[in-house]
MARTIBA-82697 format. One record per residue: residue in one letter; y, x, z of N, C-alpha, C, O in turn. Coordinates in pm, whole numbers, padded with zeros to 5 digits, always signed. Last residue first. Example, Ala and Ser with C-alpha at 12.3 -4.5 7.8 and 13.67 -1.06 7.14 Angstrom:
REM residues 2
S-00225+01285+00708-00106+01367+00714+00003+01290+00787+00114+01341+00804/A-00569+01319+00780-00450+01230+00780-00330+01320+00780-00332+01424+00846/
REM end
This chain:
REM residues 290
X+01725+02250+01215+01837+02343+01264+01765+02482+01240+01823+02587+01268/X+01519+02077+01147+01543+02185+01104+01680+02273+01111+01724+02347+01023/X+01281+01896+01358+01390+01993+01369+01465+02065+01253+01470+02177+01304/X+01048+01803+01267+01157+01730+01278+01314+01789+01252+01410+01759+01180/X+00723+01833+01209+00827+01938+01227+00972+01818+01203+00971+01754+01098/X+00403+01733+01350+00531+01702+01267+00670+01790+01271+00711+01801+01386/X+00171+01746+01418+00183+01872+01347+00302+01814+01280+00314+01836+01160/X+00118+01584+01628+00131+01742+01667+00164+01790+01532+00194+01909+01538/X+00040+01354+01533+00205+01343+01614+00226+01511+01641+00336+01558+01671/X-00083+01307+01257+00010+01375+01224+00144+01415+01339+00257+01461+01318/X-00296+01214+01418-00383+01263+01357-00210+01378+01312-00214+01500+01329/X-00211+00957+01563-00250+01048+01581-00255+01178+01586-00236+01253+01682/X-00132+00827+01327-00020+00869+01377-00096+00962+01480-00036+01070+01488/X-00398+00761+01177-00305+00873+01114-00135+00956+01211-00067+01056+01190/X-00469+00614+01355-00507+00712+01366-00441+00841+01281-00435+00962+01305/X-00277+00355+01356-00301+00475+01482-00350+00573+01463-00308+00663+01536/X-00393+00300+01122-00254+00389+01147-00189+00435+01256-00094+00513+01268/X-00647+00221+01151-00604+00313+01041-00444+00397+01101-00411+00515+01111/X-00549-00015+01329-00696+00128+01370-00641+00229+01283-00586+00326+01336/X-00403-00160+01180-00377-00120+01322-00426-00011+01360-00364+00079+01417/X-00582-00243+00997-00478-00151+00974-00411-00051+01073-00379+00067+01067/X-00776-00372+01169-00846-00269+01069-00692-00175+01031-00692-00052+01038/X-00640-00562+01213-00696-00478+01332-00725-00347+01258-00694-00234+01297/X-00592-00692+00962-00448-00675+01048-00533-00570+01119-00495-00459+01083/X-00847-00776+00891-00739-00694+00800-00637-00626+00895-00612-00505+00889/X-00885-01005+01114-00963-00859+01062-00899-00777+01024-00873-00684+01101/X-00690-01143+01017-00697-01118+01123-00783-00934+01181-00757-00828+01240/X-00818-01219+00760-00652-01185+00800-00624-01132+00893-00526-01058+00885/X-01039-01331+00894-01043-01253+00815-00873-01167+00755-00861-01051+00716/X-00945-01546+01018-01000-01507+01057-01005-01352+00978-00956-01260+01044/X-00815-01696+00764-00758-01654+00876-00801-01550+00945-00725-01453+00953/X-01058-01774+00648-00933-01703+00580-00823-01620+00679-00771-01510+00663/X-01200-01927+00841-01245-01821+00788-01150-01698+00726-01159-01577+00743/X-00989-02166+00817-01026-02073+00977-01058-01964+00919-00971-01877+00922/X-01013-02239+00551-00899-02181+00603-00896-02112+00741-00818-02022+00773/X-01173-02316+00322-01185-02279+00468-01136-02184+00507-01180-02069+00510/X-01145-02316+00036-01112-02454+00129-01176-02410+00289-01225-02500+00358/X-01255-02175-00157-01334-02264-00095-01278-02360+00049-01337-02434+00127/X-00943-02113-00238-01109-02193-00369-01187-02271-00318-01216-02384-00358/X-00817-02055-00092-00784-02185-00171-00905-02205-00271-00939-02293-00351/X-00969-01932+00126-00815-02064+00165-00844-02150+00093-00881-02264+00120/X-01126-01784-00005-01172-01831+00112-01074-01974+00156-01109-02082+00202/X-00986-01645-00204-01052-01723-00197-01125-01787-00094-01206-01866-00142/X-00804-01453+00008-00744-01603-00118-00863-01688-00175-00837-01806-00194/X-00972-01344+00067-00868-01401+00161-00841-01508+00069-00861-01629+00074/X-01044-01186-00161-01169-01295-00028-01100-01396+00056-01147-01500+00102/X-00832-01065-00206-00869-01150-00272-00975-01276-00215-00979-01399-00224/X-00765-00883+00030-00695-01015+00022-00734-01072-00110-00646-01153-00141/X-01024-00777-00035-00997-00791+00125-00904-00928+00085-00942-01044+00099/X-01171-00733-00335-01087-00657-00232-01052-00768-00121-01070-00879-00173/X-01372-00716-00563-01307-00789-00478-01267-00734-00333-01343-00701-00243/X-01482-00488-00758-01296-00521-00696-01302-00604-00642-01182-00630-00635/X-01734-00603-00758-01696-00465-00771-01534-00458-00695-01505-00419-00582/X-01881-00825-00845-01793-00819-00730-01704-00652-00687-01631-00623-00593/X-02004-00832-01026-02090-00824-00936-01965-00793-00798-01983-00746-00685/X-01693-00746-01261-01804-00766-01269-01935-00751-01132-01976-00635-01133/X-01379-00858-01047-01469-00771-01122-01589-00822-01145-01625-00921-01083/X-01201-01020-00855-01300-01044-00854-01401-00880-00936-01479-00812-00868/X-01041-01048-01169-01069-01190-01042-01193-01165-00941-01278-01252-00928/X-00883-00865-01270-01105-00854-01287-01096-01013-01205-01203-01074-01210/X-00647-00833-01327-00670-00772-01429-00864-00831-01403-00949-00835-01492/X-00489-00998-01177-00483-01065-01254-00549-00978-01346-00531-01014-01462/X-00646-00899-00919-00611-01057-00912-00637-01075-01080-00736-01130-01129/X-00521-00693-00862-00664-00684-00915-00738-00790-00943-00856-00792-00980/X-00224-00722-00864-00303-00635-00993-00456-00698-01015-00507-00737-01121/X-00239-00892-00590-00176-00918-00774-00244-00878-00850-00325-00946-00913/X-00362-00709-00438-00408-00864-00472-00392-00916-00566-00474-00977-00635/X-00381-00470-00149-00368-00508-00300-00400-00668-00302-00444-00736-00209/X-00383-00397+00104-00318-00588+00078-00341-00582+00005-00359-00699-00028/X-00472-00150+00137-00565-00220+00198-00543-00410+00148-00621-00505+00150/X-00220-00047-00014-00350-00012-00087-00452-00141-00007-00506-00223-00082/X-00020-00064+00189-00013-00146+00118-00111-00161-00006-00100-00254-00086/X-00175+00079+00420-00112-00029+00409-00096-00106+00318-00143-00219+00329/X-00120+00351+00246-00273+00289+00260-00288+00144+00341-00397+00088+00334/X+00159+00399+00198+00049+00351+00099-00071+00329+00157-00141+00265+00079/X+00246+00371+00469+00286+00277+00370+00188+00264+00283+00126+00159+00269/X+00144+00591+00591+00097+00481+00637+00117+00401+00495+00023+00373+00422/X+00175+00839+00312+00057+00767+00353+00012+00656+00447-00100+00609+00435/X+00501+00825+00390+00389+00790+00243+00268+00772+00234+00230+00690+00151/X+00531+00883+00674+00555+00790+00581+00469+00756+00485+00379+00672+00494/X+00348+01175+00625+00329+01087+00744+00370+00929+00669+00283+00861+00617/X+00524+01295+00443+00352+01273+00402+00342+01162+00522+00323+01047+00482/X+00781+01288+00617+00768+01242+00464+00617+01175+00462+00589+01056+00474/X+00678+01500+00833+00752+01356+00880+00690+01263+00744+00590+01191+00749/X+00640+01678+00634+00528+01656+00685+00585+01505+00771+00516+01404+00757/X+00766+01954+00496+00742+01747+00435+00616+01684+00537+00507+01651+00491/X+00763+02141+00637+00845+02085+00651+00865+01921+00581+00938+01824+00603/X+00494+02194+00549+00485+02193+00682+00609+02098+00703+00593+01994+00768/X+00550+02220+00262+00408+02149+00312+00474+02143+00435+00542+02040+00426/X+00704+02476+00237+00728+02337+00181+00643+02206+00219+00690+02094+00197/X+00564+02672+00430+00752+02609+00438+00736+02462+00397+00746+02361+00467/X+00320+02747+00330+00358+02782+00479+00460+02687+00515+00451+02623+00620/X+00276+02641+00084+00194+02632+00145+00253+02635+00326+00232+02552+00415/X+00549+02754-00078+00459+02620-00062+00394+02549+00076+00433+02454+00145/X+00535+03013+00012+00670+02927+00084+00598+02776+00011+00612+02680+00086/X+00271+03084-00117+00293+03104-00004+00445+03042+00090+00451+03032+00212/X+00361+03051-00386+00253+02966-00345+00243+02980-00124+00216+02895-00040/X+00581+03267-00415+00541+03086-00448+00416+03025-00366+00427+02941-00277/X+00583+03462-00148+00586+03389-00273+00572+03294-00323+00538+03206-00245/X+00795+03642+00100+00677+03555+00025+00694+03510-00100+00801+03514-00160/X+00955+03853+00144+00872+03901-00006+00775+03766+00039+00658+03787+00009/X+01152+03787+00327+01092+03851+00377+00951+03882+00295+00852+03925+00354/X+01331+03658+00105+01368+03813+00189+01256+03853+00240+01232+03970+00209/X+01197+03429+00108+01200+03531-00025+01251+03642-00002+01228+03736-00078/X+01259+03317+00340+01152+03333+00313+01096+03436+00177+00990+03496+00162/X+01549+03299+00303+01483+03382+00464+01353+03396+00404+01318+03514+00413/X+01570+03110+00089+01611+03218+00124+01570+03321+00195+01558+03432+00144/X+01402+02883+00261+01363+02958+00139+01432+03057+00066+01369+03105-00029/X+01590+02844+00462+01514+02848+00474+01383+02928+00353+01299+03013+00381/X+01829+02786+00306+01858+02878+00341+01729+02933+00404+01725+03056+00413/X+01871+02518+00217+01795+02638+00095+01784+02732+00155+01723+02817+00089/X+01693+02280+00423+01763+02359+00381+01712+02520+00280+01611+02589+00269/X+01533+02006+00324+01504+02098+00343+01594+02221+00306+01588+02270+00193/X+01589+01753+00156+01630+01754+00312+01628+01910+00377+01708+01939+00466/X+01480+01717-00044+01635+01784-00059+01714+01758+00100+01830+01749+00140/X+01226+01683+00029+01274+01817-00042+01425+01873-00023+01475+01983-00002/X+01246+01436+00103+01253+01519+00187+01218+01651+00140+01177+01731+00224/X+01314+01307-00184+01419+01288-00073+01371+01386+00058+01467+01420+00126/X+01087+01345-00302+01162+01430-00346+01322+01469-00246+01396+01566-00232/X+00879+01188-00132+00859+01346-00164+00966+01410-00166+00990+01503-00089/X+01010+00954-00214+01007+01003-00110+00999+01157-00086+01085+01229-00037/X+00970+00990-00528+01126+00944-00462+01092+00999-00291+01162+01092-00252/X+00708+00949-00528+00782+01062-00581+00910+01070-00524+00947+01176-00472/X+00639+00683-00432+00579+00843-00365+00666+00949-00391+00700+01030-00306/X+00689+00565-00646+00753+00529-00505+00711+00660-00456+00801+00744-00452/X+00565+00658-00859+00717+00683-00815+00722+00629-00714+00822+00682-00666/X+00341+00545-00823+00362+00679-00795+00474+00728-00770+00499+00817-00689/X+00261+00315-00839+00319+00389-00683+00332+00480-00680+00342+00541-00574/X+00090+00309-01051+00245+00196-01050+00326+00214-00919+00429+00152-00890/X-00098+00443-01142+00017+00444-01251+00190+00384-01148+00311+00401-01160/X-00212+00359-00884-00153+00480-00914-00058+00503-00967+00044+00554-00921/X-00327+00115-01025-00237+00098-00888-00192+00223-00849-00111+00209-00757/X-00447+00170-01223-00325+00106-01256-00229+00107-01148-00106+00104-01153/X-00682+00325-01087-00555+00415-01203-00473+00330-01249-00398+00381-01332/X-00805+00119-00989-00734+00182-00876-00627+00261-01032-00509+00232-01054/X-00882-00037-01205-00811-00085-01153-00722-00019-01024-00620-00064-00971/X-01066+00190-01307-00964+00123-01390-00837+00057-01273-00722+00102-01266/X-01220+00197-01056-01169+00311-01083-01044+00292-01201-00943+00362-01196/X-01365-00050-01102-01296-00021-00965-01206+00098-01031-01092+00056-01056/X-01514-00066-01317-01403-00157-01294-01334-00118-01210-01215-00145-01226/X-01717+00086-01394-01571+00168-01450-01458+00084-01364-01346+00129-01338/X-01933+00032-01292-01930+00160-01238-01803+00178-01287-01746+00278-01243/X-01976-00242-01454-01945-00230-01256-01920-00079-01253-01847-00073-01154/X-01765-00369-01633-01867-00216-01606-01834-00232-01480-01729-00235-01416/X-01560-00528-01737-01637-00567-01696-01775-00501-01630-01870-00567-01586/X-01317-00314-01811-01308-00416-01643-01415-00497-01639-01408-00568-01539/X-01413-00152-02008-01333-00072-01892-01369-00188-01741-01417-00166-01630/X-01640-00118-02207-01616-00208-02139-01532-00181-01992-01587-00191-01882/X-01537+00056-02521-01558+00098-02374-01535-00030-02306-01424-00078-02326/X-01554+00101-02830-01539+00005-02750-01601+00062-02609-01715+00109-02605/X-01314+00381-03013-01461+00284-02964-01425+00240-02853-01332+00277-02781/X-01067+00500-03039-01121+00468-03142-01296+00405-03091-01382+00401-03179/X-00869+00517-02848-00960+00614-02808-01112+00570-02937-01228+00606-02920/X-00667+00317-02883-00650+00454-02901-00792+00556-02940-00808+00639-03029/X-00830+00056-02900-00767+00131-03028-00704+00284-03023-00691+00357-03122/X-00902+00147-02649-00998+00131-02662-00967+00137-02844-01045+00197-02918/X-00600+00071-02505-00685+00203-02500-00829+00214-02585-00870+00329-02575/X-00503-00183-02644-00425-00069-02667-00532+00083-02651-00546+00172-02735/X-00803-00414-02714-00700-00358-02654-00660-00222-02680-00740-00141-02727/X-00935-00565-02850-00856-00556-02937-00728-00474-02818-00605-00475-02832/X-01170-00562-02709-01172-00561-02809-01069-00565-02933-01091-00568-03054/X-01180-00462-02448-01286-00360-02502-01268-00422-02661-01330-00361-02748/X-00850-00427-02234-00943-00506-02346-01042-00462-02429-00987-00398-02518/X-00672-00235-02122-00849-00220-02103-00902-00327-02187-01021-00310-02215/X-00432-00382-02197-00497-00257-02269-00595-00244-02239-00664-00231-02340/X-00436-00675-02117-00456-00653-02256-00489-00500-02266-00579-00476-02347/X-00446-00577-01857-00547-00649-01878-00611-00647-02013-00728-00634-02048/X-00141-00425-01821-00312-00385-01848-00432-00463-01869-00529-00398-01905/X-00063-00731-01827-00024-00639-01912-00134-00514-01944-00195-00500-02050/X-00187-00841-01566-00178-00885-01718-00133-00794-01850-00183-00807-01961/X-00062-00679-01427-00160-00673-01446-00220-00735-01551-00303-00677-01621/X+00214-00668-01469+00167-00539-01460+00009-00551-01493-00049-00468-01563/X+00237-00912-01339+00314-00898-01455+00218-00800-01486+00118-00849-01538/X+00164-00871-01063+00120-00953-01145+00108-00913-01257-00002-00877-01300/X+00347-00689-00986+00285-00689-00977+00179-00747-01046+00096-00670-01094/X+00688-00649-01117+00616-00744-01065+00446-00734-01092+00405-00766-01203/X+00823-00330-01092+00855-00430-01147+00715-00506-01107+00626-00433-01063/X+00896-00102-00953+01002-00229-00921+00977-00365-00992+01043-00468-00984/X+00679+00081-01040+00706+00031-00897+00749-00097-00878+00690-00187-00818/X+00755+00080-01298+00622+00070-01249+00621-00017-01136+00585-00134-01124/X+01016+00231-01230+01008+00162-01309+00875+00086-01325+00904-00012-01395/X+01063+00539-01136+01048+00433-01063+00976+00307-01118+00875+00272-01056/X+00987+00757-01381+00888+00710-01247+00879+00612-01182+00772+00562-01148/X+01242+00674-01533+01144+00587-01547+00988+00627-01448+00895+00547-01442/X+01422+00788-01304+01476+00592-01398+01299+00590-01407+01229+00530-01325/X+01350+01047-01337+01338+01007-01204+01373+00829-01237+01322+00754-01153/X+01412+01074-01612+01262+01087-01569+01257+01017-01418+01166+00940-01388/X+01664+01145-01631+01591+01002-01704+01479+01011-01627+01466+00908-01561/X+01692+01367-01433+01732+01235-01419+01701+01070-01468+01704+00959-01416/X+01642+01583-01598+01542+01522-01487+01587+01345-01451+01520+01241-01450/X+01687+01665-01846+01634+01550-01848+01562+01491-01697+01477+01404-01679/X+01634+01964-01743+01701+01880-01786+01595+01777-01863+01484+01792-01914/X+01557+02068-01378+01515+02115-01517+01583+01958-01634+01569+01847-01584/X+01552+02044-01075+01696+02017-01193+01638+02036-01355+01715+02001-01445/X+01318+02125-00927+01363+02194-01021+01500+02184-01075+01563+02282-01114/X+01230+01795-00859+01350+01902-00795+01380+02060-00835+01469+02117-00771/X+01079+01741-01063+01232+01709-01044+01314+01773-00980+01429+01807-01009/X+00804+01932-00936+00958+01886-01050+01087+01878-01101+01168+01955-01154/X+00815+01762-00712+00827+01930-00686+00903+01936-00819+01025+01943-00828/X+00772+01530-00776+00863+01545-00701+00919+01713-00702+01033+01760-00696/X+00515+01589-00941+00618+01542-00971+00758+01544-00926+00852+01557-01004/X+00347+01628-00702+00363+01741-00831+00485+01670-00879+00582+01725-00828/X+00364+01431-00523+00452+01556-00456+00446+01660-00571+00513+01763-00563/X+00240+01249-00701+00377+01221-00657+00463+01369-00626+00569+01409-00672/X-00016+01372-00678+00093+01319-00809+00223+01302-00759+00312+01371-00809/X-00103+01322-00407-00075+01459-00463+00013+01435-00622+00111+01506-00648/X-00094+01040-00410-00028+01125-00304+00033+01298-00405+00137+01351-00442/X-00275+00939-00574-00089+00906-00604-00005+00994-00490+00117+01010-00486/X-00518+01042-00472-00463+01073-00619-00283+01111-00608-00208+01208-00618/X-00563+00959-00195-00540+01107-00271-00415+01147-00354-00309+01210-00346/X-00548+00658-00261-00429+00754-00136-00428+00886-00156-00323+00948-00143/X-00726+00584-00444-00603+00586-00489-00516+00681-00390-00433+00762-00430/X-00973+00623-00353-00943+00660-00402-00797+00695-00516-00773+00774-00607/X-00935+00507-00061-01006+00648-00114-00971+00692-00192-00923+00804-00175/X-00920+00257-00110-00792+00367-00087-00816+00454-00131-00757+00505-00227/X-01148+00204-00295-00992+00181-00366-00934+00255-00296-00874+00343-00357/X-01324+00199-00074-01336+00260-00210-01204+00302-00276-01168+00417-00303/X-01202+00000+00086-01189+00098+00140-01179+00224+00029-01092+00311+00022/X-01291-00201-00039-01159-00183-00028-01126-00052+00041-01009-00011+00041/X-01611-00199-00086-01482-00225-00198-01312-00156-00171-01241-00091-00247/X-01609-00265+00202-01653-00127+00149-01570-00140+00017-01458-00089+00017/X-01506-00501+00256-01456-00430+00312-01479-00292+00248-01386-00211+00239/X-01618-00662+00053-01513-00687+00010-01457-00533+00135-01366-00463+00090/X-01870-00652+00146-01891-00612+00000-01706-00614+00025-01675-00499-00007/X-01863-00803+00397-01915-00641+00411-01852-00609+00277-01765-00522+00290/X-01819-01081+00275-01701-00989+00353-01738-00813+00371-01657-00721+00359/X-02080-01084+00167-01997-01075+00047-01827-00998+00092-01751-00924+00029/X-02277-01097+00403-02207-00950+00286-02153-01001+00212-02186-00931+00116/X-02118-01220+00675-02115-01213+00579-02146-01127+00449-02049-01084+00387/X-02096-01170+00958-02245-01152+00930-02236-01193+00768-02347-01203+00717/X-01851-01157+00998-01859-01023+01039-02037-00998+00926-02082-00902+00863/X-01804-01414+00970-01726-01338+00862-01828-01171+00888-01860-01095+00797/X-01903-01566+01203-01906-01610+01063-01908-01464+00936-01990-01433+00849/X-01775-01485+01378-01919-01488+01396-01945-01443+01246-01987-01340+01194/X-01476-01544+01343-01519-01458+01329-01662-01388+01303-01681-01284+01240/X-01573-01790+01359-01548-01816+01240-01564-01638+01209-01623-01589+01113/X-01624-01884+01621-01737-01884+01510-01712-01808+01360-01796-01778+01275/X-01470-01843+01846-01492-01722+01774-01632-01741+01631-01701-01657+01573/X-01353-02193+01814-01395-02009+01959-01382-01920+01801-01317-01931+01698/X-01344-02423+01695-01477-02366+01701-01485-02229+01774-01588-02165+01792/X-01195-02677+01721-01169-02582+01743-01270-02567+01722-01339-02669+01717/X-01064-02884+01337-01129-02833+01476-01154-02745+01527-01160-02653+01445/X-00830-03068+01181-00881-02907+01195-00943-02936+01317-00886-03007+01400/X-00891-03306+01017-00804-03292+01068-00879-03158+01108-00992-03143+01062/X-00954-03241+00625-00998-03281+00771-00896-03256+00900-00809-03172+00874/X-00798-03090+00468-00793-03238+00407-00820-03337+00592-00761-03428+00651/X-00792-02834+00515-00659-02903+00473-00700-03039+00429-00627-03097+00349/X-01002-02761+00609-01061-02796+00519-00923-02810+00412-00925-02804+00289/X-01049-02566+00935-00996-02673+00873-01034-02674+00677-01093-02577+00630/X-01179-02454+01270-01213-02518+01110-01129-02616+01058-01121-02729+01106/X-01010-02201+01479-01043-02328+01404-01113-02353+01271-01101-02277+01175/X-00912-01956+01511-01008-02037+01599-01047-02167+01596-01103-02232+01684/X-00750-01877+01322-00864-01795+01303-00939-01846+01401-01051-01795+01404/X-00543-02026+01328-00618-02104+01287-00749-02050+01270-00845-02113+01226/X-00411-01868+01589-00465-02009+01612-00528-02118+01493-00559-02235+01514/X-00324-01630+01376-00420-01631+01501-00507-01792+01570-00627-01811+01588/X-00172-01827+01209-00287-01698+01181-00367-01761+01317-00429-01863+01349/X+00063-01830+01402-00029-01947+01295-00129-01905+01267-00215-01973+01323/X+00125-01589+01507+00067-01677+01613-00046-01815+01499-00159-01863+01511/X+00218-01525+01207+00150-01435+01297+00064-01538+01411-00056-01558+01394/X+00431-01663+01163+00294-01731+01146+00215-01648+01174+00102-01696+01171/X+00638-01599+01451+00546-01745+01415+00453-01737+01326+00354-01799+01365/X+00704-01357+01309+00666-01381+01405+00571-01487+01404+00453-01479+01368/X+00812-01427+01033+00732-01289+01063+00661-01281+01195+00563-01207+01203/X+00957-01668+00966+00910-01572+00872+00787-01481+00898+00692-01460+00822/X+01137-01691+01239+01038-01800+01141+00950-01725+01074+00844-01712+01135/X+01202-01483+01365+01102-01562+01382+01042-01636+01344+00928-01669+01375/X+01350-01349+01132+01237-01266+01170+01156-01348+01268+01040-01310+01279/X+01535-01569+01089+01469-01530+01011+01328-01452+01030+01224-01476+00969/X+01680-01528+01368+01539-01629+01292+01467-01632+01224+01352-01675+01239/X+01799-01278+01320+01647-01290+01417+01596-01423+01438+01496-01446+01507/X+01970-01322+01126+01843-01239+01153+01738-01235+01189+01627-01208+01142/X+02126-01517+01282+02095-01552+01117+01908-01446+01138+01792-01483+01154/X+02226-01347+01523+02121-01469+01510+02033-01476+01401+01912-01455+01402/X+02351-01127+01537+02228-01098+01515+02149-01254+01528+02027-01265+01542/X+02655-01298+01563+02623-01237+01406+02465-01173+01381+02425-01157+01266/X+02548-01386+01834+02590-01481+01713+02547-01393+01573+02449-01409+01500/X+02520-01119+01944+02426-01202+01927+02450-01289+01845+02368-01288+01753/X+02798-01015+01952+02692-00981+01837+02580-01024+01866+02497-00959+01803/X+02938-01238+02065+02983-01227+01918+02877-01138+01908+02816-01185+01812/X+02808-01144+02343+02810-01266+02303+02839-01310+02126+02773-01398+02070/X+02988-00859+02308+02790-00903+02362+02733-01062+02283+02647-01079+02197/X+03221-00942+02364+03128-00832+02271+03019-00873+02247+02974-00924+02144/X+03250-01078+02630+03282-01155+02462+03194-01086+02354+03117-01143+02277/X+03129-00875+02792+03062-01047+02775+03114-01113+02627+03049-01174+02542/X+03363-00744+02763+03235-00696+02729+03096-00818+02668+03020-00835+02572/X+03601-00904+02858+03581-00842+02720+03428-00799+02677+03384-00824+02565/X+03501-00938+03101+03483-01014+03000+03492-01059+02894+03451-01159+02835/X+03221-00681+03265+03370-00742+03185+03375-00847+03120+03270-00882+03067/X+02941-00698+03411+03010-00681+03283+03148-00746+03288+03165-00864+03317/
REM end
């Protein structure tokens, strides 16, 4: 190299420093923290000891961890459909231009951007069976979040309500990726709605769907806020989901290997999931649209 080049080189490592500490402190390192406490017992009070793979031992022969994995799986199930196909009705929509689209695309987002938590407390008061918003709508008392058969399904239709615009925005951004001239060619040659759907519009959002479903079933498998602040937990355990076990495992019961351990789990389990969707979408992705 030159030593103009060497200067180059040298000034954008400086300006990629700030960065890539950040991404080692932050994102790297406790990754390794994780991992080396998922082989320990600690208490945060005791000094920590090693124990191998007990902790995993531990977790695998747990049902309350079985109860928290099937639970969570329940929830994608049933949320990765729903907010999927909502989104791309919506998106399809908007992209109409039909007026007023614009306010509408402000308040889809709006759910999304705002604080998780917040959100859940906020539904907390409307599923209230006694002085809450749905239960004064719908003029009788319905036990929405203490019903083991309603709690899960309440709490997945908040986590819908609140990703859908994120979904929609994507959807709609690889709509307007899709040249018109393509659906031109396609109405010459007499298809029809449902058929430049099905054949064009589907095939060519397909990079998009790829996106929108790692992300959301990624970020469906971490839930924690919402279901945190609307059931703790649910009635017989119904919602306890993956990173709630997680959180209680750290900070209720103070065994932090286990917590780990189980973090650890989570992580493999995603890993599996989105290999397989990348799989599952590397042949049927259309990239090209020259």
């Amino acid at each position: 190299m030159s030593r103009l080049a060497r200067r180059e080189a040298r000034t954008g490592y400086l300006l990629l420093a700030p960065s890539l500490l950040g991404v080692g402190l932050f994102l790297i390192l406790p990754v390794f923290v994780v991992l080396s406490l998922s082989l320990q017992q600690w208490n945060l009070i005791s000094p920590a000891r090693w124990v191998g793979l007990d902790n995993f031992r531990s977790i695998l022969s747990d049902p309350d961890v079985r109860n928290s994995v099937l639970v969570t799986s329940l929830f994608v199930l049933i949320v990765i459909p729903v907010q999927t196909v909502l989104g791309l009705a919506a998106a399809l929509l908007l992209n109409r231009r039909l007026p007023g689209s614009n306010l509408f695309r402000v308040v889809y987002v709006i759910p999304w951007i705002c604080a998780p938590l917040t959100l859940g407390v906020v539904w907390r008061w409307i599923f209230d069976p006694s002085d809450g918003a749905l239960n004064a709508l719908l003029g009788q008392r319905i036990e929405w979040l203490s019903s083991t058969t309603l709690a899960l399904p309440a709490v997945a239709a908040v986590a819908v309500w609140s990703q859908v615009g994120y979904v929609t925005l994507f959807f709609l951004a690889g709509l307007n990726a899709i040249p018109a001239e393509l659906y031109e060619a396609a109405r010459m040659d007499g298809a029809d709605g449902r058929r430049v759907f099905w054949h064009l519009t589907l095939p060519l959002l397909r990079p998009t769907t790829f996106f929108v479903l790692v992300t959301g079933v990624i970020s469906s498998f971490q839930v924690f806020d919402t279901v945190y602040a609307m059931t703790r937990g649910g009635p017989a355990g119904r919602t306890d989901v993956i990173a709630a076990r997680i959180y209680h495992e750290a900070f209720e019961a103070f065994r932090l290997g286990r917590a780990a351990a189980l973090a650890v789990l989570l992580f493999v389990l995603l890993v599996v999931v989105t290999l397989a969707q990348q799989l599952y979408f590397r042949r049927r992705i259309t990239y090209d649209l020259s």
